[in-house]
C-alpha positions in Angstrom: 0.0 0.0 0.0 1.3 3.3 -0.9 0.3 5.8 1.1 0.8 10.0 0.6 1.2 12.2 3.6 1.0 16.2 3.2 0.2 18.7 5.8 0.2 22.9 6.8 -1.1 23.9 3.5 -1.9 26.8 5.1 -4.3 28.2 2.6 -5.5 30.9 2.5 -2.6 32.8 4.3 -1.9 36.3 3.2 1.3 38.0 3.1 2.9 41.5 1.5 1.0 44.0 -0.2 1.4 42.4 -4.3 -1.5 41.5 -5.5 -2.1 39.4 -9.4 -3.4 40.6 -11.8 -7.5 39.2 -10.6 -6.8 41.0 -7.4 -5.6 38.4 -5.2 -2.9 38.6 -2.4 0.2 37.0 -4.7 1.1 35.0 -1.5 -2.2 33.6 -1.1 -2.0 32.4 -4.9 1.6 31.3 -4.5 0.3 28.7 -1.7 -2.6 27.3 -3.4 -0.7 26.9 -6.6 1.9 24.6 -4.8 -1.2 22.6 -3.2 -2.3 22.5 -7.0 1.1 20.9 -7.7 1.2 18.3 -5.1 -2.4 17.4 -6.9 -0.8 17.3 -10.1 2.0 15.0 -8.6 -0.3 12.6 -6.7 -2.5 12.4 -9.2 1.0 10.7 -11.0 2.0 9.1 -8.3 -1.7 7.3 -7.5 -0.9 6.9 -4.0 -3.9 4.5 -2.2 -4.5 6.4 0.6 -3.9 10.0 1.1 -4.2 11.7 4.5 -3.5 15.4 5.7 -2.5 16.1 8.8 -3.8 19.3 10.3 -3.7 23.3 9.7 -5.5 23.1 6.0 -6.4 26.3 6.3 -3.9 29.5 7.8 -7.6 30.9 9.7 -10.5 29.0 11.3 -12.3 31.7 8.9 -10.8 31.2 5.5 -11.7 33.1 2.7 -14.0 31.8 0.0 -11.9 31.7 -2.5 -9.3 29.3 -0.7 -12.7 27.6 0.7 -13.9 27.0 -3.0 -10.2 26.4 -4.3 -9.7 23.5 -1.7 -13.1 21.9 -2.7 -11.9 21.8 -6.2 -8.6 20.8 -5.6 -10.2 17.8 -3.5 -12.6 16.9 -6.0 -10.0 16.4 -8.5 -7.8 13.8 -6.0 -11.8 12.2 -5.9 -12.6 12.2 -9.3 -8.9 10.7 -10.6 -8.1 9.0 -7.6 -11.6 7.4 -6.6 -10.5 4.3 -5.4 -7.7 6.1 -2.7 -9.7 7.6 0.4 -8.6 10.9 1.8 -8.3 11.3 5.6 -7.5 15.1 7.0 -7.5 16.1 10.9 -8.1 19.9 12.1 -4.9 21.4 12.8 -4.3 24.2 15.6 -5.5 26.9 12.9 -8.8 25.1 11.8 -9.8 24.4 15.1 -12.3 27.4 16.3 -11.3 29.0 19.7 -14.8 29.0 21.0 -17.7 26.6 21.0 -19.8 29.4 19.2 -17.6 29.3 16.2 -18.1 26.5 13.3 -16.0 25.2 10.9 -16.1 24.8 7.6 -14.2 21.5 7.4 -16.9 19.5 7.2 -17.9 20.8 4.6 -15.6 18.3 2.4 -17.5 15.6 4.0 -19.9 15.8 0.7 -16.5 14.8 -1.4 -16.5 11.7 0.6 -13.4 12.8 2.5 -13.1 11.6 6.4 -12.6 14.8 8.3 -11.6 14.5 12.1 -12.3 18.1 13.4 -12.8 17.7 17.3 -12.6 14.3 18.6 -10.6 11.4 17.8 -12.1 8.8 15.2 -10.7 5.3 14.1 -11.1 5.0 10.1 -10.9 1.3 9.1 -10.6 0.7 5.4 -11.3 -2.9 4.7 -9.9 -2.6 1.1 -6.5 -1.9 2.3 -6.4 -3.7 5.3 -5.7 -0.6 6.9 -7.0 1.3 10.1 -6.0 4.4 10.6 -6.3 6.9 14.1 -6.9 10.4 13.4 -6.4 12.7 16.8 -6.7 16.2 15.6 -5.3 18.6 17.6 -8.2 19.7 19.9 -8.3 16.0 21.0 -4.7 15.8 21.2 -4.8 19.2 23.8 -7.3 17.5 26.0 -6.7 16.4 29.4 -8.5 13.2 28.9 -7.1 12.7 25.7 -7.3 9.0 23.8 -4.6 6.9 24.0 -2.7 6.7 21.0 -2.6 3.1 20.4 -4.1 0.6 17.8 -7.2 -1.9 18.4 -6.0 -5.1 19.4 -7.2 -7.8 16.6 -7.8 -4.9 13.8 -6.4 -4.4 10.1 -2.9 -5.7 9.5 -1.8 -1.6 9.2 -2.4 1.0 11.2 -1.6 4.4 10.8 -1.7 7.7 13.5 -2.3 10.9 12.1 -1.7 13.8 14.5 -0.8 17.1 15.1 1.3 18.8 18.1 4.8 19.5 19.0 7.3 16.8 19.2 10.1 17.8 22.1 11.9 20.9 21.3 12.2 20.4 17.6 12.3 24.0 15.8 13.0 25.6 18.8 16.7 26.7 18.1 15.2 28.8 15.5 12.3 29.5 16.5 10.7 27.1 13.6 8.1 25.8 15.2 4.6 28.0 16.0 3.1 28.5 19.0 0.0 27.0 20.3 0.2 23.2 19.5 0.0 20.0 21.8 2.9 18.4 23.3 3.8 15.1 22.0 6.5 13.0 23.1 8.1 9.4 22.3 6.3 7.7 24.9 3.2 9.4 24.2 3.2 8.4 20.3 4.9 4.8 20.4 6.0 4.5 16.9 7.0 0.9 17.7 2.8 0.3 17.9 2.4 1.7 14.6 3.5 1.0 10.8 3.6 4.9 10.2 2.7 8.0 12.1 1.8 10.9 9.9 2.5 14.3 11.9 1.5 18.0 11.4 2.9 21.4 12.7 6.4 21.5 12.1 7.2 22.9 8.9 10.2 21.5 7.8 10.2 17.6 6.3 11.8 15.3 9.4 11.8 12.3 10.8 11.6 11.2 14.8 11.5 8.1 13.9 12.2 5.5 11.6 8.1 5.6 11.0 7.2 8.6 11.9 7.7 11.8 10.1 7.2 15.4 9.3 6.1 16.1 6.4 6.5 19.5 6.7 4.8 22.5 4.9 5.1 22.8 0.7 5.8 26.6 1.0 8.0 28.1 3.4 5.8 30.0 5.8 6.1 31.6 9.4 7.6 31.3 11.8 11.0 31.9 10.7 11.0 31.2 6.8 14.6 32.0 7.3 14.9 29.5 10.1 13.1 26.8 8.0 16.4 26.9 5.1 18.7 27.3 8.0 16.7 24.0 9.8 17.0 22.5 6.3 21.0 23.1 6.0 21.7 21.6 9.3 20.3 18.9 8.0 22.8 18.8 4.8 25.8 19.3 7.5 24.7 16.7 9.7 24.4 14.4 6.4 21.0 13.5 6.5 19.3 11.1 4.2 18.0 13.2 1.0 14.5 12.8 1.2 14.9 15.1 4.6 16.5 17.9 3.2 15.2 18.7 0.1 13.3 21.8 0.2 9.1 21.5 0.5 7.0 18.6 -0.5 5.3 15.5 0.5 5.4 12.4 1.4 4.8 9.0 -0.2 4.9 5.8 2.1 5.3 2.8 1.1 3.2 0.2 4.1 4.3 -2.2 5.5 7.7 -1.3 6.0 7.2 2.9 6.3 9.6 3.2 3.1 9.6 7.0 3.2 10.5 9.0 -0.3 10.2 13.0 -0.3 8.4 14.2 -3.4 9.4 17.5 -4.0 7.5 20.1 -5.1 8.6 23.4 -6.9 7.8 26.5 -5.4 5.7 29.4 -6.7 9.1 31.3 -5.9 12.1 31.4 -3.9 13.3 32.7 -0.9 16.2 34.0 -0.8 18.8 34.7 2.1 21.4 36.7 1.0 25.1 36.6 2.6 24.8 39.2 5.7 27.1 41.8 6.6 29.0 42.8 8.8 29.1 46.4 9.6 31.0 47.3 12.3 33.2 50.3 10.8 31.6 51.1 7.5 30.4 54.3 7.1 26.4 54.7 4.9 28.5 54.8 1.5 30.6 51.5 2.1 27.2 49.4 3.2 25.5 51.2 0.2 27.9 49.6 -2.0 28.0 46.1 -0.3 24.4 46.1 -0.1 24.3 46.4 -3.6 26.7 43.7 -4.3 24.8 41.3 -2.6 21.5 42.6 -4.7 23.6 42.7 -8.3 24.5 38.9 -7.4 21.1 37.5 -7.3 18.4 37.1 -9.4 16.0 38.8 -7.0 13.4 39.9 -9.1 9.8 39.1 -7.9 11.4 36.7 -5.2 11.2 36.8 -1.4 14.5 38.8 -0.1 16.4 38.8 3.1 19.7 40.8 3.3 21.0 41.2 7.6 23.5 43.6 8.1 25.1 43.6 11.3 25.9 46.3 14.1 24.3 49.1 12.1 24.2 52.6 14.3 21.4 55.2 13.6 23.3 57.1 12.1 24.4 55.0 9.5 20.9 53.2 8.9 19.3 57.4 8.5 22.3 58.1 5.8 22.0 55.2 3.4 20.5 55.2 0.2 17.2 54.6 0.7 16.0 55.3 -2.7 18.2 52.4 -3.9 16.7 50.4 -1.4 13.1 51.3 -2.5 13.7 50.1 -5.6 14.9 46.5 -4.5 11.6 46.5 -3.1 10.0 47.4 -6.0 11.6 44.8 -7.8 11.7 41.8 -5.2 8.3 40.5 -4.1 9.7 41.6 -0.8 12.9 42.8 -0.1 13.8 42.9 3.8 16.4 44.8 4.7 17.4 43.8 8.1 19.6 46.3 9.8 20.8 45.1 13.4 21.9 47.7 15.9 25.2 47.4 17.5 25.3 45.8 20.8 25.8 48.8 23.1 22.1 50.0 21.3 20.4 47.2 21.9 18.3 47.0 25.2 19.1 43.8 26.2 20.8 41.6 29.1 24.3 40.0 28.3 24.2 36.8 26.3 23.4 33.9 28.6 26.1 30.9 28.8 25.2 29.7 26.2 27.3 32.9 24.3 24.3 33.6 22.1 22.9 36.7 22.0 19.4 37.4 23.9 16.9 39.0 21.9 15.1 42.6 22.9 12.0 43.1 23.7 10.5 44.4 20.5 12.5 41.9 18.5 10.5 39.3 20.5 7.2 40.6 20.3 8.2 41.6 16.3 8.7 37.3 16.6 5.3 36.2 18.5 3.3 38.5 16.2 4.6 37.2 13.0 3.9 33.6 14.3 0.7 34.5 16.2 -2.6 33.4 14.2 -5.0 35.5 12.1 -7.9 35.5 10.5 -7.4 35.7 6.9 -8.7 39.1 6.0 -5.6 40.6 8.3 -3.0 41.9 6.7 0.0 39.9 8.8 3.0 42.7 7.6 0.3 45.7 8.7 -0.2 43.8 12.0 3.1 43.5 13.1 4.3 46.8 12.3 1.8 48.1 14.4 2.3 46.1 17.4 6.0 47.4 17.1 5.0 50.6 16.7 2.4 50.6 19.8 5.5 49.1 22.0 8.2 51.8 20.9 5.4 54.5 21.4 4.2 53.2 25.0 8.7 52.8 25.5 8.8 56.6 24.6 6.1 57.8 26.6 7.5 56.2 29.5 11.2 57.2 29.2 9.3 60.6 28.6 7.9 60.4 32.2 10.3 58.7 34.0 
């Protein structure tokens, strides 16, 4: 049996200010198209059982055109896969926050999809000889939750989908979001299992020989940045292939858990160019290294990061800001990320560790890009408010003190 394992699509989720040319956010197009071209690839591939686990959509409110756009996407896998069921669970961002609030996922219910959106259900598949245990994450968060273990007596193959936080992967780089359940070895038992299919960490990894990541197809918060740097450890450390190659999905070959990545091309790239360091240069020199970095990539309509080290004020007032404007105009987004020097930041020394601590609006600048929204919330607009309502409420009270 061949089974295909995707999670954190995500769609739905806004970024940036571009729109295309029908008016859409170009972000919210970019992650439905690569949903679109796992469909194509599965549709290849003819996997026998497909199953999603968690955070379909990026709000518990999704728009209707990412409602609409999943219901067709879905019908497709139905109409040229209808022999190979499809099994999702509600992730952290489907799952509504209050009892008063619905969800839409069951709407896919009509497509014959089994959705597990609150409690945890045992799917048994006679044709395949399969069971399989979805938990989504409101289950998963409960005090009383089920014990993730299969039926004595059952199928010959049974599969856990889930969705939480497995020890403290992602947190080095602050990769992993806020707000899922804790899961642990002991708690999952991959030993019980033929394969456990897990959602909310969005970088393709294993835990265990049979369980897996599959991580997300696009590289979305938190930390883009920290997801390729996740992804190069990974090279360094000389992981197998099929865990560092970009975003995709998974296809698993049962019994057995024979695990192959699938890639799957991005919409665009994201690109990290080499940082600088500043200490010393004066606004003309990091003019001209900043455009260096620019002239040697292909940065056009991409996703940009350039971080320039131990910038002072002065420096960061007297560069060229109208060359900088226009690699934003050109990049999809072009994030120039200028770092003060250490005797400007408000911060305590570096724990023992030796690595540096971050300030306070650099951490809430971090919890608001991770922190969930509903859809029609402009994520970029958000933050740079909540920054700028900390630095004004800073002011006032310096002003007063």
């Amino acid at each position: 049996m061949k089974l295909a394992h995707l999670a954190d699509l995500h769609l739905g989720f806004r970024q940036f200010d571009r729109q295309t040319s029908r008016g859409i956010n170009q972000r919210e197009w970019d992650i439905a198209e690569v949903f679109k071209r796992a469909v194509d690839d599965m549709l290849e591939q003819k996997p026998d059982l497909i199953v999603i686990a968690g955070d379909i959509f990026h709000s518990v409110r999704p728009t209707n055109a990412a409602i609409l756009f999943f219901f067709r996407e879905l019908h497709r896998l139905r109409t040229g896969l209808p022999q190979s069921p499809v099994v999702a669970i509600a992730g952290e961002h489907d799952t509504p926050r209050s009892t008063e609030t619905g969800t839409i996922l069951r709407l896919y219910e009509a497509l014959g999809v089994e959705i597990a959106i609150e409690e945890a259900r045992r799917i048994v598949l006679p044709t395949l000889d399969c069971a399989v245990l979805t938990v989504p994450q409101q289950a998963l968060a409960r005090a009383d939750r089920p014990a993730l273990r299969p039926e004595a007596g059952g199928p010959t193959i049974n599969v856990l989908v889930t969705h939480g936080v497995y020890g403290g992967l992602g947190e080095e780089r602050g990769t992993v979001e806020y707000g899922g359940a804790a899961l642990s070895r002991e708690l999952l038992a991959p030993e019980k299992w033929d394969y456990i299919a897990l959602g909310h960490y969005h970088t393709a990894q294993s835990i265990a020989a049979n369980a897996w990541y599959s991580g997300s197809l696009e590289y979305l918060p938190p930390n883009p940045w920290g997801q390729l740097q996740d992804e190069a450890a990974q090279r360094a450390a000389g992981k197998s292939k099929k865990e560092r190659n970009g975003k995709g999905y998974l296809l698993v070959e049962l019994p057995g858990a024979r695990v192959t990545f699938r890639p799957i091309a991005p919409a665009r790239r994201h690109i990290d160019l080499p940082p600088i360091q500043a200490a010393g240069l004066n606004a003309k020199e990091l003019d001209a290294q900043i455009a260096e970095r620019v002239a040697a990539a292909k940065i056009d309509d991409q996703i940009v990061r350039l971080l320039a080290w131990d910038v002072d004020r002065a420096t960061s007032r007297d560069l060229d800001h109208a060359a900088i404007r226009a690699y934003k105009a050109r990049a999809l987004n072009f994030q120039l990320d200028l770092r003060r020097p250490e005797a400007q930041r408000a911060t305590s020394n570096a724990g023992s560790s030796g690595t540096r601590r971050q300030t306070l609006t650099e951490t809430v600048r971090d919890f608001l890009g991770r922190r969930p929204l509903d859809a029609e919330l402009n994520r970029e607009t958000f933050v740079k408010l909540g920054v700028e309502y900390l630095e004004s409420a800073a002011s006032a009270e310096s002003g007063t003190a």
